[in-house]
Each structure stands twice: as structure tokens, then as C-alpha cells.
LUMDOLUM-494020 format. One record per residue: x, y, z of N, C-alpha, C, CB in turn; residue number from 0; residue in one letter. Coordinates in steps of 0.2 Angstrom, whole numbers, padded with zeros to 4 digits. Glycine has a CB too. Layout:
<recs>
[[X,Y,Z],[X,Y,Z],[X,Y,Z],[X,Y,Z],NUM,'A'];
...
</recs>
This chain:
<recs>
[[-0055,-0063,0175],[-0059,-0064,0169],[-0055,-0069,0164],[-0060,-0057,0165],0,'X'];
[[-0061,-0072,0160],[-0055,-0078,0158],[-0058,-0077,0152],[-0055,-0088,0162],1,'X'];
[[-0050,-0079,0148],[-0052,-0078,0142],[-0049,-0084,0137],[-0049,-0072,0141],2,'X'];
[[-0058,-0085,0130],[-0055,-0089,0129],[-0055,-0090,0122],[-0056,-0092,0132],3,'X'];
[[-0054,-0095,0118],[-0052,-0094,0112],[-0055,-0100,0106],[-0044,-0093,0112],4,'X'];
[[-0061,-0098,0101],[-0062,-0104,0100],[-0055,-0108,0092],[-0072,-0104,0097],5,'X'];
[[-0057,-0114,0095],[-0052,-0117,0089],[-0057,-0119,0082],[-0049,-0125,0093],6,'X'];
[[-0052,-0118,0077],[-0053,-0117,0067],[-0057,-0125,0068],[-0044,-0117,0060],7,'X'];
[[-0062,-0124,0066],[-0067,-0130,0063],[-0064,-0133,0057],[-0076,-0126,0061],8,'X'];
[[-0058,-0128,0054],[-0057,-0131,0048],[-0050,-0129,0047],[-0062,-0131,0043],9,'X'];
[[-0046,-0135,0044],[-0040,-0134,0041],[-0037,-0130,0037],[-0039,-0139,0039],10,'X'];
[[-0034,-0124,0038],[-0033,-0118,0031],[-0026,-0123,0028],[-0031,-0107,0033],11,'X'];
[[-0030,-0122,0020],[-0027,-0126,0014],[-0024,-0119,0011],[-0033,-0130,0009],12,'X'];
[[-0016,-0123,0010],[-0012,-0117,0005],[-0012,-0118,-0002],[-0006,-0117,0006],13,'X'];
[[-0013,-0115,-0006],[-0014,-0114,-0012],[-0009,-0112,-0016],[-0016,-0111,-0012],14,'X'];
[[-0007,-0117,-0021],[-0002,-0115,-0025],[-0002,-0109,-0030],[0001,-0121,-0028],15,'X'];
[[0000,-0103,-0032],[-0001,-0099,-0036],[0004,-0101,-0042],[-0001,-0094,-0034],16,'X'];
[[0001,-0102,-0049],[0005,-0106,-0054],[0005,-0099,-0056],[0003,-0113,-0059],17,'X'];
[[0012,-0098,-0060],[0017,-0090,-0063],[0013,-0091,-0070],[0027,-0090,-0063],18,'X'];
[[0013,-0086,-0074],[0010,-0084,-0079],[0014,-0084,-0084],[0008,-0078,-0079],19,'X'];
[[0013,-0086,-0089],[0019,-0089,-0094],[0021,-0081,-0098],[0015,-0097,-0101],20,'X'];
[[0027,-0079,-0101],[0028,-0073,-0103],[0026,-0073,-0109],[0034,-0071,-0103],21,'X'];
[[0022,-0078,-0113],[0019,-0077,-0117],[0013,-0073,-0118],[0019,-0081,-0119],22,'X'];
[[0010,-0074,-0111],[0003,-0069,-0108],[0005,-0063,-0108],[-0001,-0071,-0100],23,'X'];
[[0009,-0061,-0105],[0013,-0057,-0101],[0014,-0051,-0108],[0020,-0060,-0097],24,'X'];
[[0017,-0053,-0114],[0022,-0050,-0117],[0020,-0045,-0120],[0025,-0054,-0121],25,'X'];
[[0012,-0046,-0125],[0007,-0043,-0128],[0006,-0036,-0123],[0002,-0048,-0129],26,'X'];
[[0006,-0037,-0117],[0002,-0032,-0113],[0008,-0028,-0111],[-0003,-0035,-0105],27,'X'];
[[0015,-0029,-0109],[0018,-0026,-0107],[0022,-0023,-0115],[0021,-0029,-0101],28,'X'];
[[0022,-0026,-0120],[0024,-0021,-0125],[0018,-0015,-0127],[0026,-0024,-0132],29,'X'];
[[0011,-0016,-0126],[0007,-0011,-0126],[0006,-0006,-0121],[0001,-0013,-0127],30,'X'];
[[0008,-0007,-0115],[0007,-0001,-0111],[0014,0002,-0110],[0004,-0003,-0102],31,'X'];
[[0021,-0002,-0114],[0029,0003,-0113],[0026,0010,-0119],[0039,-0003,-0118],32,'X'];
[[0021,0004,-0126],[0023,0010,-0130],[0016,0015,-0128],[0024,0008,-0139],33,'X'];
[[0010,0016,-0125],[0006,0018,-0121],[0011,0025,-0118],[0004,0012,-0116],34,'X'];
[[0017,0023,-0114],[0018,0027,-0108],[0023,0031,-0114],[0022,0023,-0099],35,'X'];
[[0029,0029,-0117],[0031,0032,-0122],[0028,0039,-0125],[0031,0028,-0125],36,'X'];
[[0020,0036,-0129],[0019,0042,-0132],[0015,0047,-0127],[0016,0041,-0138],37,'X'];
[[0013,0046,-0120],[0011,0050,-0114],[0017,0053,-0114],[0009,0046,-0107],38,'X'];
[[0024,0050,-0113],[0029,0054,-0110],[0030,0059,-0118],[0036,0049,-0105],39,'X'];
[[0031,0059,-0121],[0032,0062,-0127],[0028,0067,-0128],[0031,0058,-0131],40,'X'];
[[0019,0067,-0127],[0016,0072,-0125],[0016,0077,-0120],[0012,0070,-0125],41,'X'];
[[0018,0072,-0115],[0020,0078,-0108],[0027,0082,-0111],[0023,0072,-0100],42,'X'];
[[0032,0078,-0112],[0038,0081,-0112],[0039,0085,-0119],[0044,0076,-0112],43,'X'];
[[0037,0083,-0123],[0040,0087,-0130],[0036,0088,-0136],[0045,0084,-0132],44,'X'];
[[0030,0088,-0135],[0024,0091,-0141],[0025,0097,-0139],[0015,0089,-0142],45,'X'];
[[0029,0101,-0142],[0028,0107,-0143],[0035,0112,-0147],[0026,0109,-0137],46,'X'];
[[0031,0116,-0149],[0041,0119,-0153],[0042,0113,-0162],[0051,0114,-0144],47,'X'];
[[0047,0113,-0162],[0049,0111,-0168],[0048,0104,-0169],[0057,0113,-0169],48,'X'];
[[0046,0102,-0164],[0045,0095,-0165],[0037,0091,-0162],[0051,0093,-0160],49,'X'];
[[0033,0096,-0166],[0025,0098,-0163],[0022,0094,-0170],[0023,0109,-0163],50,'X'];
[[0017,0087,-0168],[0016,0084,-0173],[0007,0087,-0171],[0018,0075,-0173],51,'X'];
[[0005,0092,-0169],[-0002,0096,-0167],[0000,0100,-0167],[-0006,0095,-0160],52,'X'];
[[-0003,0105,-0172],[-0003,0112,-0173],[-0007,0116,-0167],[-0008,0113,-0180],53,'X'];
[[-0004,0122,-0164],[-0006,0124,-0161],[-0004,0123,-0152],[-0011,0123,-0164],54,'X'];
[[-0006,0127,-0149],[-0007,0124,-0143],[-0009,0120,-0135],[-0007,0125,-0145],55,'X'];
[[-0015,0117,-0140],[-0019,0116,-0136],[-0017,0110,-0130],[-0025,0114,-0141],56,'X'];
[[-0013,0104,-0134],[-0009,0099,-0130],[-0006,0101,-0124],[-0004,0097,-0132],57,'X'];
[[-0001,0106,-0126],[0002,0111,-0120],[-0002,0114,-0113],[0004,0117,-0124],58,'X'];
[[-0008,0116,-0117],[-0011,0117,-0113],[-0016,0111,-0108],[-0013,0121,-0117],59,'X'];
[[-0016,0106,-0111],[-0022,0100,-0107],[-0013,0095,-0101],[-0028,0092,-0117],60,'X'];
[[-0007,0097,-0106],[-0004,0094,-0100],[0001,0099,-0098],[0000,0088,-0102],61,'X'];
[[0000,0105,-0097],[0004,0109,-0093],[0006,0108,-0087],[0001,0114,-0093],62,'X'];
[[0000,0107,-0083],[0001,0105,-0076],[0007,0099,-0074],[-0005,0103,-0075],63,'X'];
[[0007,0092,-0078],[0010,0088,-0078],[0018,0088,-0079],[0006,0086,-0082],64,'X'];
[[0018,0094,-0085],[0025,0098,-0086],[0029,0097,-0080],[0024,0104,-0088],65,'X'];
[[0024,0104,-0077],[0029,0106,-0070],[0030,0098,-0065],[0022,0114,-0065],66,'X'];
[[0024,0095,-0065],[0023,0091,-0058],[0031,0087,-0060],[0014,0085,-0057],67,'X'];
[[0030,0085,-0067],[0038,0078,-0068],[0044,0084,-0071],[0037,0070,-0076],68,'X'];
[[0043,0091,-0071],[0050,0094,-0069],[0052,0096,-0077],[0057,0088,-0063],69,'X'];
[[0049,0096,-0082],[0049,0098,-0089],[0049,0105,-0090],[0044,0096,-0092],70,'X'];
[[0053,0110,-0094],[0053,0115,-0094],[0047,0118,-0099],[0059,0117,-0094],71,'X'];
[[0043,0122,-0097],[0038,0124,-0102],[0040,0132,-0102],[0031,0123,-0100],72,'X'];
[[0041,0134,-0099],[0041,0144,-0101],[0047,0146,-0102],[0040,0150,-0095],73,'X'];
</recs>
């Protein structure tokens, strides 16, 4: 059995990827540090004496999350 193979009709062209100036950059990555901050804040320590939410309820919507990143809740 012969085997065979056709040849590219056309020349693949490489493409230079130009880098992203850190002024694009800067805006997005100081909004999602302080983003993840106040997630980790809620996860880890709304609750007790240092509870800016009366009650609850937080605790309860990230309870799960607690246990999964190793936070002590009980």
C-alpha cells in the first residue's frame, strides 16, 4: 500500500506577538489582587471579633470554602 502525502499549497507565516505594555496590564492586575484579598478575607476571617456583617450568614455561604483551603471554622 502506498502511501501518500499532499504538499502545503501555501507557506505558513509566523507571526510576531507584540508584549503588552504594563501600563495595560497595571489597572487589571491591581483590581483583581485587591478582588482576591477581600474573597480571601471573607473566606478566612469574617467572622468573630473581626465581623464587618452582623450575623452569620457569610460564614454560612463560605463554609465549604473554609474547610476546602484548610481555615479553621468550629
Amino acid at each position: 500500500m502506498a502511501q501518500s502525502t499532499a504538499a502545503p499549497t501555501t507557506t505558513p507565516t509566523t507571526k510576531t506577538l507584540t508584549p503588552l505594555p504594563l501600563r495595560a496590564i497595571a489597572p487589571w492586575a491591581v483590581f483583581f489582587g485587591v478582588l482576591m484579598l477581600v474573597l480571601l478575607y471573607f473566606v478566612g476571617a469574617e467572622q468573630g471579633a473581626t465581623a464587618l456583617v452582623s450575623g452569620e450568614g457569610v460564614h454560612e455561604w463560605v463554609h465549604d470554602a473554609r474547610h476546602l483551603l484548610g481555615f479553621p471554622c468550629h
